[in-house]
N, C-alpha and C positions, 0 to 999 in steps of 0.2 A: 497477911492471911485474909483471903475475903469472906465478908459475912455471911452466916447461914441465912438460907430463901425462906422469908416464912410463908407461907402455904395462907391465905386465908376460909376462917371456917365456912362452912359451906352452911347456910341458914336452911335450916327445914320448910317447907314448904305453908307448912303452919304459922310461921314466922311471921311468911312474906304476904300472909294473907290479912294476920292482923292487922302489919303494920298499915296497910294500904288503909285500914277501916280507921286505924287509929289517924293517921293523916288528913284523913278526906272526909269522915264522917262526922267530925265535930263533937263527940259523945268521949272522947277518952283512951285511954288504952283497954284492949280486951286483956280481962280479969279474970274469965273464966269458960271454957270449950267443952262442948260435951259432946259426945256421939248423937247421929242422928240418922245412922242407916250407913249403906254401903253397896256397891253395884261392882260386877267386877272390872270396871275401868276408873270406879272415883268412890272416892267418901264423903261424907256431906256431917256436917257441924252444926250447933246452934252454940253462935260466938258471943258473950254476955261484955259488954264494956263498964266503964267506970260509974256511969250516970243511970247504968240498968238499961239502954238499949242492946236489943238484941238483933240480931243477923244470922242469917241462912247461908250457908258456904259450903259450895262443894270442891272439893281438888282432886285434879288427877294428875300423878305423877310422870305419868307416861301417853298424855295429849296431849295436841297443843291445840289454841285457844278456838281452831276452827270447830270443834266439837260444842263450848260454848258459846260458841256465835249465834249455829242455829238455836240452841235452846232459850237461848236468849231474847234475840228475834221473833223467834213463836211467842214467847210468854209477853213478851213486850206486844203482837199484834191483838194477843187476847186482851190483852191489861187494855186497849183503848177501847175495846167493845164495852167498858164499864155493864158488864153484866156479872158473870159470875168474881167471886172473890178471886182477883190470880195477884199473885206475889209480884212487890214492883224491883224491876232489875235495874241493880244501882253498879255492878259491874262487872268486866271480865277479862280477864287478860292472863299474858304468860309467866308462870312462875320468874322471873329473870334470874339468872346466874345460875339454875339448874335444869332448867328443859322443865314441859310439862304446863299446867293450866290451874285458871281458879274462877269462880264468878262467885262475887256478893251477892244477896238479895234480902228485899223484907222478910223477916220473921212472921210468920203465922200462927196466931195460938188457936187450936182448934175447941170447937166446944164440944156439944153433943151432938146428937144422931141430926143430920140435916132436913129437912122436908122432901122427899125426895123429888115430890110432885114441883115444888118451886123448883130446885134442881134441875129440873128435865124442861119447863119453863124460860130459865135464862138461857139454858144451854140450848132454845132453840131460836132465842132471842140475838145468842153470839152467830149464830150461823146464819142469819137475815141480818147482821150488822150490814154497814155499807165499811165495804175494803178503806184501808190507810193508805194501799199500795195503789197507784195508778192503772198497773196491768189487768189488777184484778176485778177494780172499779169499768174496766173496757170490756169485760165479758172474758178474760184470758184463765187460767187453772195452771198453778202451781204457786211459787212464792218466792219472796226476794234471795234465798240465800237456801244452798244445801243443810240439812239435817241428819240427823242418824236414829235407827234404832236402836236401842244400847250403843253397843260398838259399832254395828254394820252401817255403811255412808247409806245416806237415800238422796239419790236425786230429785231436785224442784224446778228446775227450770220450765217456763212457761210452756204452754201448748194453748193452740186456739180452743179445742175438743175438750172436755173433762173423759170420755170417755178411752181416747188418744192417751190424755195423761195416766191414766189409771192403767191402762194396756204396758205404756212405753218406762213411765219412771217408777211405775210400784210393781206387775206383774214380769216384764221381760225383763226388768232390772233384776229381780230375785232369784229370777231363772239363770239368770248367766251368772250371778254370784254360785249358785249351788252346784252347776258343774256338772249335773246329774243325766247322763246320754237319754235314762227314761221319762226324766221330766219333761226334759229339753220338748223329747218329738208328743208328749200330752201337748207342753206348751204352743208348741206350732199348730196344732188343731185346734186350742180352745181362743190363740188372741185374735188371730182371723173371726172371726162370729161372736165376738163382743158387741159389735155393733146391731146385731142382731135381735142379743139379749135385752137392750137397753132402748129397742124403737119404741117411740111414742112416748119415751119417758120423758118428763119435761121437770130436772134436779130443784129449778126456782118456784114450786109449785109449795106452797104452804103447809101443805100435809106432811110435806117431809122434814125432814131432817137426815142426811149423810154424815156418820160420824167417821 
């Protein structure tokens, strides 16, 4: 009589997040998780290990890990501009043996009310950095790797124009995601005379900042 199949268990996703910190990170097994918030495609943790380090984890059940790629990439371009405080990304990848995603990061303990004027200071110090990226350091506009807002993809691909890009990967992108026949023919009147709006504007001029 042949033997029964045993099935094995299927590790939560929790699991496979710790485990990865507990391997890689030197500090322990995680001891204790707590809520840190939640979006409707992820949830995000503050993971406490043996030695009292802490880590920032988000998972989503139902991504996979191209979602944290770009956010990753982002935070990692900011993190080299050493201006404002950004969290360092220590990693991210596919839940394995159930579908789905996770990125580690530092833990941040926040203090009190910020300066807001320093604030707005670095943050225009981050936008004068000189680019990490090659393209961007050539006078080019976009960035190495697609992103999203929440859930929705956003295209990055380079464009020589900033103004091009702004037209093609943020405003007719969102148009053609919406679907909407009245948007649509606004949209065909207003991306034509963009360039318009924007003559004589020169984006590398000090005074500004484009958030």
């Amino acid at each position: 009589m042949p033997k029964p199949h045993a099935t094995p268990l299927r590790r939560s996703p929790d699991d496979i997040a710790a485990d990865w910190i507990q391997q890689n990170m030197g500090s322990g097994a995680v001891v204790r998780k707590q809520n840190a918030g939640y979006s409707d495609w992820a949830s995000a943790y503050t993971f406490e290990t043996e030695n009292g380090s802490r880590y920032f984890v988000k998972i989503s059940p139902g991504r996979d890990e191209s979602m944290f790629a770009g956010e990753a990439e982002g935070l990692k371009a900011m993190f080299a501009t050493q201006t404002l405080r950004i969290p360092e990304i220590l990693h991210y990848g596919p839940l394995t043996g159930r579908g789905g995603s996770f990125i580690v990061m530092e833990h941040l303990t926040f203090g009190g009310r910020a300066d807001p004027e320093e604030f707005g200071r670095q943050l225009a110090l981050m936008h004068k950095a000189e680019p990490a990226v090659a393209e961007a350091r050539n006078g080019q506009f976009g960035f190495s790797v697609d992103n999203t807002i929440g859930a929705t993809p956003q295209p990055n691909g380079w464009m020589d124009n900033w103004v091009d890009f702004f037209r093609e990967r943020r405003l007719a992108h969102q148009l053609r995601l919406a679907r909407d026949s009245d948007l649509n023919k606004l949209g065909d009147k207003l991306l034509p005379k963009l360039d318009d709006f924007f003559s004589g504007f020169d984006p590398s001029f000090d005074a500004f900042t484009v958030v």
